[in-house]
C-alpha positions as protocol buffer text, in pm:
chain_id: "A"
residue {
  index: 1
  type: UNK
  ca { x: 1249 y: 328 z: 6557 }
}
residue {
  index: 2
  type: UNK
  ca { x: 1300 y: 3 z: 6350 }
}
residue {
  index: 3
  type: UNK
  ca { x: 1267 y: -24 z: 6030 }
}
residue {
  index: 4
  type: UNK
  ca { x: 1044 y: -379 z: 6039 }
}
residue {
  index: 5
  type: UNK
  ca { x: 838 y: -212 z: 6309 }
}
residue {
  index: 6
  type: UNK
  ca { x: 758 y: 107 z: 6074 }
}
residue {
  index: 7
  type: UNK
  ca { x: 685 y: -114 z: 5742 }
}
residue {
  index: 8
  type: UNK
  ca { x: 478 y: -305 z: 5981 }
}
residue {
  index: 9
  type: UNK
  ca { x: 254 y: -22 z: 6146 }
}
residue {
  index: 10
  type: UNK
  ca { x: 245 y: 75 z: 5813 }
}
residue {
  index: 11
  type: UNK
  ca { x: 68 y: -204 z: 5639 }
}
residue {
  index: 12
  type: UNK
  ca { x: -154 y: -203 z: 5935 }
}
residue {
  index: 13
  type: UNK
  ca { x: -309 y: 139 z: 5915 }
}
residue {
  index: 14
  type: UNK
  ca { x: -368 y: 61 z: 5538 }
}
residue {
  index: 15
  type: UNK
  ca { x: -556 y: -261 z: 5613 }
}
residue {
  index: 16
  type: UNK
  ca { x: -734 y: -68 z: 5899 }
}
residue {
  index: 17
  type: UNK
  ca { x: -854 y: 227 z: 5628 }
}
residue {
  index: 18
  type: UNK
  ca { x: -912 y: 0 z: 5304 }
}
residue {
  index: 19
  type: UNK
  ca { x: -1019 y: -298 z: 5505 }
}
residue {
  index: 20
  type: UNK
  ca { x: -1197 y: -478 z: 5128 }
}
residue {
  index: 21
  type: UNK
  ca { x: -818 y: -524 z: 5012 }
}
residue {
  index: 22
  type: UNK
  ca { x: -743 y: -907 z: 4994 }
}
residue {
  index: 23
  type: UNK
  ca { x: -343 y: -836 z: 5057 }
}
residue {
  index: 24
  type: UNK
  ca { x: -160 y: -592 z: 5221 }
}
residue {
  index: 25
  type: UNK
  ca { x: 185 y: -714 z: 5320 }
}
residue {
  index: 26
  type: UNK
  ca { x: 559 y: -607 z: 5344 }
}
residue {
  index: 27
  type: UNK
  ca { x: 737 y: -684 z: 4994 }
}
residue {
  index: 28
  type: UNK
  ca { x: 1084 y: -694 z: 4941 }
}
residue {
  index: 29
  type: UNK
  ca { x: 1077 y: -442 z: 4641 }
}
residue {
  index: 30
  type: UNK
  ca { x: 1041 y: -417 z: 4289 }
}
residue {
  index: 31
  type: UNK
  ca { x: 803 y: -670 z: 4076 }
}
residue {
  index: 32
  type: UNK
  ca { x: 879 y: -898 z: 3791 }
}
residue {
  index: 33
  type: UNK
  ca { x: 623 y: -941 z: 3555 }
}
residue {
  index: 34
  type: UNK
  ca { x: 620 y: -1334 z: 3621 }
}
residue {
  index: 35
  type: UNK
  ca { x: 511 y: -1264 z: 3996 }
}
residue {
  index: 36
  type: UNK
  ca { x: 263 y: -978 z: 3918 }
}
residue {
  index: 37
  type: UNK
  ca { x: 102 y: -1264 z: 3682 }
}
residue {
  index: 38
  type: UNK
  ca { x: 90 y: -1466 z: 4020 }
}
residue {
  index: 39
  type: UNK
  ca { x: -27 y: -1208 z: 4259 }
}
residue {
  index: 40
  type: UNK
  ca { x: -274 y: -1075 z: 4039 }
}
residue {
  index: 41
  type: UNK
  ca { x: -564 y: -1301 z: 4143 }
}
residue {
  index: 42
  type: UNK
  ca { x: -536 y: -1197 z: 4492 }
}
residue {
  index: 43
  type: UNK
  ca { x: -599 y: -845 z: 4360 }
}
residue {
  index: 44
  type: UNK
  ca { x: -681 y: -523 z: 4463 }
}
residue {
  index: 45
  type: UNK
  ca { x: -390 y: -544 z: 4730 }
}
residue {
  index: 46
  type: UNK
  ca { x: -110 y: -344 z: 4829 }
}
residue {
  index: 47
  type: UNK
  ca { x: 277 y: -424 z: 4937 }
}
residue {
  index: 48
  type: UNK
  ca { x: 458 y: -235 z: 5140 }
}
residue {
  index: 49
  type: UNK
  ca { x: 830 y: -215 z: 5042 }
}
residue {
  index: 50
  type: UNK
  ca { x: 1182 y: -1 z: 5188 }
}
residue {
  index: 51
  type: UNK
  ca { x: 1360 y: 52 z: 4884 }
}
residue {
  index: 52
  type: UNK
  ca { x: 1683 y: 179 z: 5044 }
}
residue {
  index: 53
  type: UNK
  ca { x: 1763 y: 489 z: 5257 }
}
residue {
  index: 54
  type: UNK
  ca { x: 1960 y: 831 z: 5198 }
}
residue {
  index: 55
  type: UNK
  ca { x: 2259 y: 960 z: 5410 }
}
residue {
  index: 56
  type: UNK
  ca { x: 2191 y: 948 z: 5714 }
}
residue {
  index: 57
  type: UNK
  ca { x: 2240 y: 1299 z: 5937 }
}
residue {
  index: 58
  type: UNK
  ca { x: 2227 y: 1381 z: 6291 }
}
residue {
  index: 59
  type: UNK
  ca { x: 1882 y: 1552 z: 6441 }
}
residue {
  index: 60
  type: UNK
  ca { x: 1839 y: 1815 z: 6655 }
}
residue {
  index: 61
  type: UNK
  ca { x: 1790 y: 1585 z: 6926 }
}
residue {
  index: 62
  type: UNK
  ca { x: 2147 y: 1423 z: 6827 }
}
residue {
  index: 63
  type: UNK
  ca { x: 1985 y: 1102 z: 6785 }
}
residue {
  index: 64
  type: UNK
  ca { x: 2051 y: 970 z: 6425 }
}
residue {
  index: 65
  type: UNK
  ca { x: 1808 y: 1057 z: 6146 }
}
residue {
  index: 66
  type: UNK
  ca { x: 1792 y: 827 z: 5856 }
}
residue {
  index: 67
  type: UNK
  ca { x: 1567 y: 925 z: 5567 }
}
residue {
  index: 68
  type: UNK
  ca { x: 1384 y: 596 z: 5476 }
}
residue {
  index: 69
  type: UNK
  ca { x: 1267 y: 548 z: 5103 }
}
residue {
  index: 70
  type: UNK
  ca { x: 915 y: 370 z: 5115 }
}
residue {
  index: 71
  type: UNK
  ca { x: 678 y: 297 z: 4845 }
}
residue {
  index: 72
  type: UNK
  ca { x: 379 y: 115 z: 4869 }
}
residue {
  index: 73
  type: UNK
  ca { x: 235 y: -76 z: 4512 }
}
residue {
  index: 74
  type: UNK
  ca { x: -89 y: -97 z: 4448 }
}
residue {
  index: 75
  type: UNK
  ca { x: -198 y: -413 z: 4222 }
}
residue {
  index: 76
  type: UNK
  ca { x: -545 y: -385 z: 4089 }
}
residue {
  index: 77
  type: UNK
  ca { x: -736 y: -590 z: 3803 }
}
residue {
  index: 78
  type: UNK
  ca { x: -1083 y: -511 z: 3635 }
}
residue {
  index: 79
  type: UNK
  ca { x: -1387 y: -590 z: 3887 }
}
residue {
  index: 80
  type: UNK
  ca { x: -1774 y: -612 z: 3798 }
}
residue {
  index: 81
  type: UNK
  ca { x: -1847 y: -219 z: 3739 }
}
residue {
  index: 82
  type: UNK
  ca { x: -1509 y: -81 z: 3809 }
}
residue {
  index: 83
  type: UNK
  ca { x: -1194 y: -117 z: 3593 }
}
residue {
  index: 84
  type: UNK
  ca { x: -854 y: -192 z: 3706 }
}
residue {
  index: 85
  type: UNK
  ca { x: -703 y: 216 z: 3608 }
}
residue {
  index: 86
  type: UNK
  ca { x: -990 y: 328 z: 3821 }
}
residue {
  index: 87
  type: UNK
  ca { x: -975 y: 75 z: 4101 }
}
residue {
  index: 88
  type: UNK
  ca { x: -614 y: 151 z: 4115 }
}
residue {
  index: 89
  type: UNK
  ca { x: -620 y: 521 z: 4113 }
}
residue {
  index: 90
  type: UNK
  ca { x: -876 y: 571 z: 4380 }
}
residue {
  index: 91
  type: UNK
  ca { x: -647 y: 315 z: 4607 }
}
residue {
  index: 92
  type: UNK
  ca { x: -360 y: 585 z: 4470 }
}
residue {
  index: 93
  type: UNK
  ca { x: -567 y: 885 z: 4603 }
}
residue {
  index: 94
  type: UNK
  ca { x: -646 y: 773 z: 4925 }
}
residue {
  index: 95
  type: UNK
  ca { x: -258 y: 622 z: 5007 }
}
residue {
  index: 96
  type: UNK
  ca { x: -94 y: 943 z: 4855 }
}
residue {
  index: 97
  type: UNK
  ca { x: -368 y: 1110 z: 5184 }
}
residue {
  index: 98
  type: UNK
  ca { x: -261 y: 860 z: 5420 }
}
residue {
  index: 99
  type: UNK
  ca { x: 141 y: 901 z: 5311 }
}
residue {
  index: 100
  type: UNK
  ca { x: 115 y: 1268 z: 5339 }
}
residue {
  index: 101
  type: UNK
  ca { x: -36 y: 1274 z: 5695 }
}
residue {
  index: 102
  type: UNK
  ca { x: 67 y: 989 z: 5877 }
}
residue {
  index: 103
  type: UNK
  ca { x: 379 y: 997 z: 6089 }
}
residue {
  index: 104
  type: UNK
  ca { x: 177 y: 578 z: 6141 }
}
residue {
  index: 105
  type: UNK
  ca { x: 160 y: 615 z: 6509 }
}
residue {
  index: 106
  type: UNK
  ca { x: 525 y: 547 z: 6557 }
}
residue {
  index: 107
  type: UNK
  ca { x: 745 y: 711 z: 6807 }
}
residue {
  index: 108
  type: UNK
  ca { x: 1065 y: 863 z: 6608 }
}
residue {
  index: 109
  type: UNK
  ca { x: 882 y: 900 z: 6263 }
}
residue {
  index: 110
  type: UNK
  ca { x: 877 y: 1252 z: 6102 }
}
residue {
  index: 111
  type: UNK
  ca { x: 702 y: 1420 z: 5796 }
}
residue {
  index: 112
  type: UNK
  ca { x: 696 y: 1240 z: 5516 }
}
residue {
  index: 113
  type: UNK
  ca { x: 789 y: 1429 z: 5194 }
}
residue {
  index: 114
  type: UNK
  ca { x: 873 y: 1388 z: 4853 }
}
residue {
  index: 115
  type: UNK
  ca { x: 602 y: 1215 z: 4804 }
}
residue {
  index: 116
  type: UNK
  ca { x: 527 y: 1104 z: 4422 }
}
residue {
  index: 117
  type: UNK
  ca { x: 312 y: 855 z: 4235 }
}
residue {
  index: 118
  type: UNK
  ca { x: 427 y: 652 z: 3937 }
}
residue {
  index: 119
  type: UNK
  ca { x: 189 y: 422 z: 3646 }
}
residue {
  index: 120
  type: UNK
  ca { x: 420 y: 137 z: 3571 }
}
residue {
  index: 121
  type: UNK
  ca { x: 134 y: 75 z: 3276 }
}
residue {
  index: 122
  type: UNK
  ca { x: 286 y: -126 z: 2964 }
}
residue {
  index: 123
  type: UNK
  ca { x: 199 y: -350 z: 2650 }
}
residue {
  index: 124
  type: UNK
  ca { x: 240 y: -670 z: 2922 }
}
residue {
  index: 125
  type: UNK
  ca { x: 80 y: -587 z: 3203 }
}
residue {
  index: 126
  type: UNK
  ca { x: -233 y: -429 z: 2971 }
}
residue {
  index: 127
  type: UNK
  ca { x: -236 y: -835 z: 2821 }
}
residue {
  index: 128
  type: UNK
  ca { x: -219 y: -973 z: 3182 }
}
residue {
  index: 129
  type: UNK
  ca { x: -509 y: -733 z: 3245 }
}
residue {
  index: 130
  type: UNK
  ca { x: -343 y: -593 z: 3580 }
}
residue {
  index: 131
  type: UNK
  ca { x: -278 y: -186 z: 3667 }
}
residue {
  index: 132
  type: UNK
  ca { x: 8 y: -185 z: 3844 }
}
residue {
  index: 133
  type: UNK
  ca { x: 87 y: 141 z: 4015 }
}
residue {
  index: 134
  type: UNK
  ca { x: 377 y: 272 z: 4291 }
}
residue {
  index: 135
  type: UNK
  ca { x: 344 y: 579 z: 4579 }
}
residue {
  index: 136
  type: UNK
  ca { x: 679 y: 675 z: 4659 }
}
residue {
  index: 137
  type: UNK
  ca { x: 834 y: 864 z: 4939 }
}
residue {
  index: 138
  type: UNK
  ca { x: 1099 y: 1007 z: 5202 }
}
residue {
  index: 139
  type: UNK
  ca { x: 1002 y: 909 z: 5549 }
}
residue {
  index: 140
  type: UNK
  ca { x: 1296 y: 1042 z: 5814 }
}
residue {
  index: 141
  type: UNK
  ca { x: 1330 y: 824 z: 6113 }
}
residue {
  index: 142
  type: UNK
  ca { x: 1505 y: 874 z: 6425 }
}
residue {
  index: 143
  type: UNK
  ca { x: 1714 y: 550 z: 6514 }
}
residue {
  index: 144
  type: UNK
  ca { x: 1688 y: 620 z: 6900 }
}
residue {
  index: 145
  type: UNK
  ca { x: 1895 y: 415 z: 7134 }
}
residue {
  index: 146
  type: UNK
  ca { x: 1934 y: 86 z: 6887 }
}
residue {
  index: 147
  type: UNK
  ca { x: 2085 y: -182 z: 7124 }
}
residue {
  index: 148
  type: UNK
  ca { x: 2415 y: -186 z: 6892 }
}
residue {
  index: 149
  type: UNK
  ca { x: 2522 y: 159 z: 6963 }
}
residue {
  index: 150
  type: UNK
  ca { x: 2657 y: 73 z: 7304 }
}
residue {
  index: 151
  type: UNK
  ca { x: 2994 y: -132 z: 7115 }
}
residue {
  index: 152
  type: UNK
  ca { x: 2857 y: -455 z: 7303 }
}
residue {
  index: 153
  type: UNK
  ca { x: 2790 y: -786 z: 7048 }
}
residue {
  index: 154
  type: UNK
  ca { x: 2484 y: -805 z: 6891 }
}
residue {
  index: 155
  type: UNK
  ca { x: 2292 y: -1133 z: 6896 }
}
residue {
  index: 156
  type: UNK
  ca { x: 2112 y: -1178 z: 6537 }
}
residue {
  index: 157
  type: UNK
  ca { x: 1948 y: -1434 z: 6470 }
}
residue {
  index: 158
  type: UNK
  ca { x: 1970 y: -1561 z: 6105 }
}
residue {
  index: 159
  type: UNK
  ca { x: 1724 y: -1808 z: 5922 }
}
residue {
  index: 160
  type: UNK
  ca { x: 1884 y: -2111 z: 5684 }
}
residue {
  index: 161
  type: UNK
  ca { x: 1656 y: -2347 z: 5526 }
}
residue {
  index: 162
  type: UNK
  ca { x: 1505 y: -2474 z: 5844 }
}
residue {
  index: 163
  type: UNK
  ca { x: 1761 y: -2434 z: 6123 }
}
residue {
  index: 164
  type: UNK
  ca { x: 1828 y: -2146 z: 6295 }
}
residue {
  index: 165
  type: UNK
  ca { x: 2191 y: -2011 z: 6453 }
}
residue {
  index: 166
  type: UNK
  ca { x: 2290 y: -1746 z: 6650 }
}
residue {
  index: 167
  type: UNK
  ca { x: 2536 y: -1512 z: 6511 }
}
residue {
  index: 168
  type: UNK
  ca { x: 2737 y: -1256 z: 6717 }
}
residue {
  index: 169
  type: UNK
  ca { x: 2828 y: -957 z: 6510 }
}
């Protein structure tokens, strides 16, 4: 398992089950207020984020397990006849269902658990008129045979500006 190819499958079973979301995409994190101002508009959406990972430990199987940390934020802003608190909580109840039984079709993907959800509600996001909530969780993946176990180079390719090189690491 990859970790693009989980945050990936992920996004797409959201957009599959809420399909009246105008984004759902892999984000890099954490918002600013600045960019939540900016997103807002395109709002209710979702963004899909790995926020790190723990210690990784060997499975059962041997293969190694890496606990991913995922969270997916739910942006929300008030609609004819629904609010943005309660547009973004029933998004909240239906992802904290999907987080807690989806494994996202993925080979290598275990049980997700600590599972939590977190209001990131405050004096400038109440003015900007946007709810702005987070599901968090603990997703174990087993790594598998990555093609950089074997001690051969790695090809990677890395994007600057508008050229791209090949970099053996």
């Amino acid at each position: 398992m990859q970790f693009n190819d989980l945050l990936n499958a992920i996004c797409e079973a959201i957009k599959t089950r809420l399909p009246e979301l105008k984004v759902c995409e892999i984000h890099g994190g954490r918002f600013t207020l600045d960019e939540l101002k900016k997103i807002s508009t395109r709002a209710p959406a979702v963004y899909v984020a790995l926020l790190g990972t723990d210690a990784a430990a060997a499975a059962a199987t041997g293969q190694p397990e890496v606990p991913l940390k995922l969270a997916v934020f739910i942006v929300a802003k008030d609609e004819v006849g629904l609010s943005r608190t309660a547009g973004a909580l029933n998004l909240v109840e239906v992802l904290l269902q999907m987080v807690k039984n989806d494994t996202w079709q993925q080979p290598g993907v275990l049980e997700a658990r600590s599972i939590t959800t977190k209001n990131f509600y405050n004096g400038d996001l109440h003015k900007s008129k946007i709810a702005l909530w987070g599901v968090s969780w603990v997703q174990p993946i087993l790594l598998g045979d990555a093609p950089w176990l074997d001690g051969n180079p790695v090809n990677v390719t890395i994007y600057a500006s508008r050229e791209s090189k090949q970099v053996t690491s």
